[in-house]
C-alpha positions as CSV (number, residue, x, y, z in Angstrom):
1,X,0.0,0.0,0.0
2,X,1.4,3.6,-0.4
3,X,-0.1,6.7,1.2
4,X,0.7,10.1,0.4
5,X,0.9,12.7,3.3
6,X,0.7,16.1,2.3
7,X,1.2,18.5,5.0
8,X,0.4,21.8,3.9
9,X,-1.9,24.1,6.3
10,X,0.4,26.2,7.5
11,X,4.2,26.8,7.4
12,X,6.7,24.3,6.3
13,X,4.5,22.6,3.7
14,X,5.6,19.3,3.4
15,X,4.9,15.8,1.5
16,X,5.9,12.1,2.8
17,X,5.1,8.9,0.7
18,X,4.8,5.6,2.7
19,X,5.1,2.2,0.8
20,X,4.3,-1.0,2.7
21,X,5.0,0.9,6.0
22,X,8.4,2.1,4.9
23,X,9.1,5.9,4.4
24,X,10.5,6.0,0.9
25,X,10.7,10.4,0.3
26,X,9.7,12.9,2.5
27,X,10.4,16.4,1.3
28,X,9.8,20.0,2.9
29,X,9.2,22.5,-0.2
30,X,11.3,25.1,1.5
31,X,14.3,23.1,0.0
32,X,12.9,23.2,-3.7
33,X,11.1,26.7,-3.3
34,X,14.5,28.6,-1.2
35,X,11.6,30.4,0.8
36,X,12.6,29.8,4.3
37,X,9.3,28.0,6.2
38,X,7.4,27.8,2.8
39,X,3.7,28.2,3.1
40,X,0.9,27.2,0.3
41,X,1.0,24.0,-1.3
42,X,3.6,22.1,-2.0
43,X,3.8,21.0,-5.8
44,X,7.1,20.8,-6.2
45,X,7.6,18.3,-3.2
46,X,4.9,16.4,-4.2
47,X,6.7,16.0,-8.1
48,X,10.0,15.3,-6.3
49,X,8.7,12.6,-3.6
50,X,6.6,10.9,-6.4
51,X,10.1,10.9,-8.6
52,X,12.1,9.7,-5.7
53,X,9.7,6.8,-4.9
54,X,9.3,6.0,-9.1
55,X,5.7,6.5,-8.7
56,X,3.1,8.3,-10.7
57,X,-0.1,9.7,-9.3
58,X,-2.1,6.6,-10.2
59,X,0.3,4.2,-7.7
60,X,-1.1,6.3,-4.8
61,X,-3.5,4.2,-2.4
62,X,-4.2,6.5,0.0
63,X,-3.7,10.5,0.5
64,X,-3.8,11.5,4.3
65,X,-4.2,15.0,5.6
66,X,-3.1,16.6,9.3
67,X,-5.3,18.4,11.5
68,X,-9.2,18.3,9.7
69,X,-11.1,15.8,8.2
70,X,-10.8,15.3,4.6
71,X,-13.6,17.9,3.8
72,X,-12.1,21.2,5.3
73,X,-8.7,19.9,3.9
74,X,-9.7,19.6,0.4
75,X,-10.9,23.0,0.7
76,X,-8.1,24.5,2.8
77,X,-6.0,23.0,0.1
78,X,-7.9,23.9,-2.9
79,X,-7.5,27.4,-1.4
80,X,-3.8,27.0,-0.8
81,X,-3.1,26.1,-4.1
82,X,-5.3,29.1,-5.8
83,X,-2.7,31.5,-3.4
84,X,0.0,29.3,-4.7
85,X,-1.3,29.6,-8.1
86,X,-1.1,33.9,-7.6
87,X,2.1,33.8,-6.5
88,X,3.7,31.7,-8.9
89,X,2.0,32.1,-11.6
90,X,4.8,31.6,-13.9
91,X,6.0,27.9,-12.7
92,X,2.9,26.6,-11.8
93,X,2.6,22.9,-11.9
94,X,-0.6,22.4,-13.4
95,X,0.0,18.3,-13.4
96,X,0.3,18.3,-9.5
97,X,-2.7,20.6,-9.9
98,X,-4.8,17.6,-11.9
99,X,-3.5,14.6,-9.5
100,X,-4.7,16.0,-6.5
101,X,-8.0,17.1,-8.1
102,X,-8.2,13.7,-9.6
103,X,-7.7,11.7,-6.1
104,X,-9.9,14.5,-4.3
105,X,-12.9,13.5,-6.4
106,X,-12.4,9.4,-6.1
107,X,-12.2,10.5,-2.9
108,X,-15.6,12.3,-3.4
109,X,-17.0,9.4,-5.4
110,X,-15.6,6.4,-2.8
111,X,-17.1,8.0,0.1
112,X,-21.0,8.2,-1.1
């Protein structure tokens, strides 16, 4: 099984992926972004764990969130990626963008 923790509420946005118990990336996006204690989403964690771990989007079982149940966190992170989006508009990753969409409505769908 391989979950997919995002962290990414408030400062030090991170992302972990877990496969078959065993931490296989974990990445803060201050280290890709250079902005010390990174706030917003982080899409260019998320790329870089899914790279380190040789997995695409698809291979994901489960995403798990911090703090809220999954309802206020798809919303607190739809909204973090819109102020993402604003300011970084010019390196925006619009296929981390679709991914997390994608698994936020299965997730939708699945629990019905």
């Amino acid at each position: 099984m391989n979950v997919l923790g995002i962290s990414a509420l408030d400062t030090d946005s991170t992302v972990a992926i877990v496969s078959n118990g065993r931490v296989v990336a974990a990445v803060a996006e201050e280290r890709l972004s250079r902005i010390k204690m990174h706030a917003g989403f982080p899409h260019q964690a998320l790329d870089t764990v899914l790279n380190i771990a040789g997995m695409k989007p698809n291979d994901i079982d489960i995403i798990t969130y911090p703090f809220y149940d999954w309802h206020i966190e798809a919303s607190l992170m739809s909204s973090g990626y819109l102020i993402d989006f604003f300011k970084n508009i010019f390196c925006f990753n619009w296929k981390s963008f679709s991914a997390l969409r994608e698994a936020m409505e299965k997730e939708i769908k699945d629990n019905r």
